[in-house]
N, C-alpha and C positions, 0 to 999 in steps of 0.2 A: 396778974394784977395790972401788967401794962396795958393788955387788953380792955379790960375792962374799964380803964381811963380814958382809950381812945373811944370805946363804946358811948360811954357817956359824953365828950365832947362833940362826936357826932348828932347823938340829939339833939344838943344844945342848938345844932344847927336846924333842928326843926322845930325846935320853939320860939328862934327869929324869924323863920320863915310863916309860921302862924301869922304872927306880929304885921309883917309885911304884908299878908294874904291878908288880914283883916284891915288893915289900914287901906289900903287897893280896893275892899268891899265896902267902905266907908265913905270912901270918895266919888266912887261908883254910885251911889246910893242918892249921894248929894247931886249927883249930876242931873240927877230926874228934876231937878229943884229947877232948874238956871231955865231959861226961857232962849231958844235957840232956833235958827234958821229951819228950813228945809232944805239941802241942796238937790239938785237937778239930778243924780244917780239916784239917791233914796228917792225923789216922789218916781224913777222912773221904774225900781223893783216895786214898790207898791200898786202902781200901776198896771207892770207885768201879772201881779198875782191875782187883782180883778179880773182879768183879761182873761189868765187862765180857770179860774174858777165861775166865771160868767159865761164861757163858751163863747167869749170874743163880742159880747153885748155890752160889756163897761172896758174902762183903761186906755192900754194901750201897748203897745209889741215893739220890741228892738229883736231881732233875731241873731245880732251879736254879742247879747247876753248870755249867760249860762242861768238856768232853771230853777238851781236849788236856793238857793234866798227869798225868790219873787214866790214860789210853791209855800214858804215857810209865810211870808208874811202875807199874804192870799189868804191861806189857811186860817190866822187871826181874824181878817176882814168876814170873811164864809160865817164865821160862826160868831159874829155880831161881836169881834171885842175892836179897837182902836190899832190898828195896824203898827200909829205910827209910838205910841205908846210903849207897847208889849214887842215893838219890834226895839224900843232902843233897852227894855229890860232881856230882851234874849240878848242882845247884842255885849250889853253890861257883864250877865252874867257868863256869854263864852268868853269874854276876855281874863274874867277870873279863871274860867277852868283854863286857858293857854298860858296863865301862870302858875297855875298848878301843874299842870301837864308838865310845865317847862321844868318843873322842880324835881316833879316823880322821874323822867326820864332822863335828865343829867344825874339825879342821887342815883339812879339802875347802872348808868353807862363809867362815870367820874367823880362820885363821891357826895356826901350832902354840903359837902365845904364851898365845894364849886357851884353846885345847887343852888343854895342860897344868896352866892353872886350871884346866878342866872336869874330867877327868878326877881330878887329884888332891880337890876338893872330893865329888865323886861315892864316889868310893876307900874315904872317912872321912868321909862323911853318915852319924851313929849310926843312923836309922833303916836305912838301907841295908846296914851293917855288920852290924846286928844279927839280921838277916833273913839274910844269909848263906849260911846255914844249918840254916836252917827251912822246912821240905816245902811250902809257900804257894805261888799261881802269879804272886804280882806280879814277880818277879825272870826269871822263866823265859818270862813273856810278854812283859815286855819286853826284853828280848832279840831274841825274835824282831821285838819291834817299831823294834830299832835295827836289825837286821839290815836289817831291807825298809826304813828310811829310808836306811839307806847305800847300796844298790841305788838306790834310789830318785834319791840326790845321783852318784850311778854312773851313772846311764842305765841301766840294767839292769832294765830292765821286767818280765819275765817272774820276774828272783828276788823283783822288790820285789814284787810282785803274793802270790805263794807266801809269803813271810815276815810277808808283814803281814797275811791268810788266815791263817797258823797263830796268829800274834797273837791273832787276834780270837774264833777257837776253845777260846785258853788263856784269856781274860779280856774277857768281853765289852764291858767299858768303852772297852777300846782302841780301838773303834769312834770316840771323841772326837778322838786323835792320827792316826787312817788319813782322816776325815774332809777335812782340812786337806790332805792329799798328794793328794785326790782332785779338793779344789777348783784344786792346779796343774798336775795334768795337762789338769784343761779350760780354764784360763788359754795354757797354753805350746801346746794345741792351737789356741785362740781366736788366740793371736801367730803362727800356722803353725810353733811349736819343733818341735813334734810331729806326729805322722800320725795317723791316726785306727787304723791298722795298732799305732800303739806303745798306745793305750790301750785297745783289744782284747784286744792279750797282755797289759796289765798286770789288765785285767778277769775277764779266762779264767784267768789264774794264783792271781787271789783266790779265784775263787770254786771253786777246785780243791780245794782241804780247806775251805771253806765250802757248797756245796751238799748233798757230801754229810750234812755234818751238819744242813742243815735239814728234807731227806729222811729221814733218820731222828727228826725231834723227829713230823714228818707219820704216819709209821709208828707210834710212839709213843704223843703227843698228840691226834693229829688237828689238829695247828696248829703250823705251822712256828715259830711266834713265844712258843709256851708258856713253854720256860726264860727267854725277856728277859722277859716277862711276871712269873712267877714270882720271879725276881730282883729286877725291881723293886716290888713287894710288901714282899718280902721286907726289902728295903732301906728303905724307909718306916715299916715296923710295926713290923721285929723291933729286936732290939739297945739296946734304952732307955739301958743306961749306958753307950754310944757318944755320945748324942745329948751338942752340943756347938754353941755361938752362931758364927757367920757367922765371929767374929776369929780361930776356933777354929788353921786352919793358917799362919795370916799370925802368930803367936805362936811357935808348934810350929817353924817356920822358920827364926826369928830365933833364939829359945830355942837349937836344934841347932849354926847357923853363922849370926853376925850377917852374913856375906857374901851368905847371898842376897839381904839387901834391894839388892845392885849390880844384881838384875838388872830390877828399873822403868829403873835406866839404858840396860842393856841392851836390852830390848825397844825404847824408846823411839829406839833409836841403829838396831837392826833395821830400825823400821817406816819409819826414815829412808832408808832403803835403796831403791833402784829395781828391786833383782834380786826377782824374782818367789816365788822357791825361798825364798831369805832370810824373804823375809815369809810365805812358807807353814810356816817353819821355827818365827818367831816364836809363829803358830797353832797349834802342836801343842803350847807352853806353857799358852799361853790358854785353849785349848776346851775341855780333859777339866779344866781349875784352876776352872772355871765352875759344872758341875753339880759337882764336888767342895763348895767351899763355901756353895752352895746346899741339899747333903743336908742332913737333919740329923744322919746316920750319923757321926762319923767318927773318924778314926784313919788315925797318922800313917803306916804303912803304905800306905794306900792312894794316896796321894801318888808311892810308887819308882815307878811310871812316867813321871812327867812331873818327877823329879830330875833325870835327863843334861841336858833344855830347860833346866830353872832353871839348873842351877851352869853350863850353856856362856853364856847369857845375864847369869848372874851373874860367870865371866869377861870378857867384853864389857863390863862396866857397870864392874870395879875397873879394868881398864887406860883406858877410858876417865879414870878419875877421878884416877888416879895421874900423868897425864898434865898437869892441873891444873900440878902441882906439880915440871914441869917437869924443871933439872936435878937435881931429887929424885926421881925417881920409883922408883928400886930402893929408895932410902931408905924409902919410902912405902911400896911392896909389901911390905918385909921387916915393916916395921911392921904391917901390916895381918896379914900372914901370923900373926906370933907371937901378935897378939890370934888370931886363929881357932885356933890351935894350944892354945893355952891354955884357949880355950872349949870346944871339941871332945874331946881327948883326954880327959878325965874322965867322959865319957858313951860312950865306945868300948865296950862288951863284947858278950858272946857269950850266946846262951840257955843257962840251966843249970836244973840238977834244983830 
């Protein structure tokens, strides 16, 4: 009988999480409405995807770009539809699958309790929100980089391989978060989880929209490694009124939603964990948040990839804490909730003119 009560309040937690997904697709929806700028990255993937699909007779080239974004919105332009259009309804709609993803993947790893924080917190992150709807590839690569971690906590070798490949072609950082998933396939192989068969295909399916694009930098460049080269350069020299002191996203964080500080608890309660996946899971927060506050680049954008880690870890860390407070703890959540409510909804908007 007890079972079957926890059964059922589990749910419950997927039919707030409905609630919040559709609310997210609404808002989404409306953003097509608002009349909004171009900034200088977007017209420059759209640009790139002329370039590419014109054989270098329209556009224009940055070789410190990655390929997969400027290919997707190219692709729109080729076949006569509005680039910049259908590039901010792809855009829209991966943000909802990185909330969904973020939901499936925390209720697989930590329950749909924490889920439901993750995702609702992720939903209505202003930076997240705000981005939306702007032709950038951090929303669209990660995505694909939930995608391959969901494969990934799936056993699904061969998509997670493929997804987290296309990742790394839309944003070459994501190299930080795929890192961590590669150190548990050679864990779970080390423990016999694995064949050497499963980390073949999970290798072969990476390097499947990764080789060729290193193949063509060779073609190119004459050096497979020119664009991370490039990149990082790039990232060191340019952008002066980016530059920003070490406290710079641990502010920016707090500032947005004082909840993320839950997840030092979170991590902490992770690393407490014996499950392998878990602590590789806690790693894909940590690695790419590393050389992040070590640039001196930054901006808070470039953080949406390793948001769905923080706020699932940042669920983790408030029910831990609410837990404290025993036969209060709804009392406590709601309390908590309406402080983040309060803090967050004033900073919610959309890009405009």
């Amino acid at each position: 009988m007890n079972k079957i009560f926890i059964r059922k309040k589990e749910q419950y937690f997927d039919w707030l999480f409905i609630l919040v997904a559709i609310l997210s697709a609404i808002s989404r929806i409306f953003s097509f409405s608002v009349e909004s700028d171009m900034w200088w990255d977007s017209s420059v993937y759209i640009g790139m995807g002329k370039h590419i699909y014109s054989f270098g007779q329209s556009g224009l080239w940055e070789a410190s770009r990655p390929l997969g974004w400027p290919l997707m919105l190219g692709f729109f332009w080729k076949i006569g539809l509005d680039p910049i259009l259908f590039g901010k309804i792809t855009v829209g709609l991966a943000s909802l699958g990185c909330i969904i993803l973020t939901y499936l993947i925390s209720s697989k790893l930590f329950g749909r309790k924490t889920a439901f924080f993750a995702g609702l917190f992720l939903a209505f992150s202003p930076t997240f929100f705000l981005f939306g709807n702007i032709l950038y590839s951090e929303i669209i690569s990660t995505f694909f980089l939930l995608a391959g971690i969901y494969f990934f906590v799936a056993r699904k070798h061969a998509f997670a391989g493929l997804f987290l490949g296309i990742s790394f072609i839309t944003r070459f950082f994501q190299i930080f978060s795929i890192i961590p998933v590669i150190f548990a396939y050679l864990y779970c192989l080390y423990k016999k989880k694995y064949s050497v068969k499963n980390i073949i295909v999970f290798a072969a399916s990476f390097l499947a929209p990764v080789l060729p694009y290193l193949l063509l930098n060779l073609y190119l460049y004459g050096n497979i490694f020119y664009p991370f080269q490039l990149q990082a350069f790039m990232t060191k020299y340019t952008g002066w009124i980016y530059h920003q002191g070490i406290y710079f996203y641990f502010i920016g964080l707090a500032k947005e939603n004082f909840v993320s500080i839950f997840s030092i608890i979170g991590i902490i309660t992770i690393f407490r964990s014996k499950d392998a996946m878990k602590k590789s899971f806690a790693l894909m927060l940590l690695l790419p948040f590393l050389p992040y506050i070590l640039a001196s680049h930054k901006e808070m954008r470039i953080l949406i990839p390793i948001l769905p880690f923080l706020y699932i870890a940042a669920g983790i860390g408030l029910l831990y804490f609410a837990k404290l407070f025993k036969k209060h703890i709804n009392l406590a959540l709601a309390i908590i909730l309406a402080l983040s409510i309060f803090q967050v909804a004033p900073q919610l908007r959309f890009d405009r003119l």
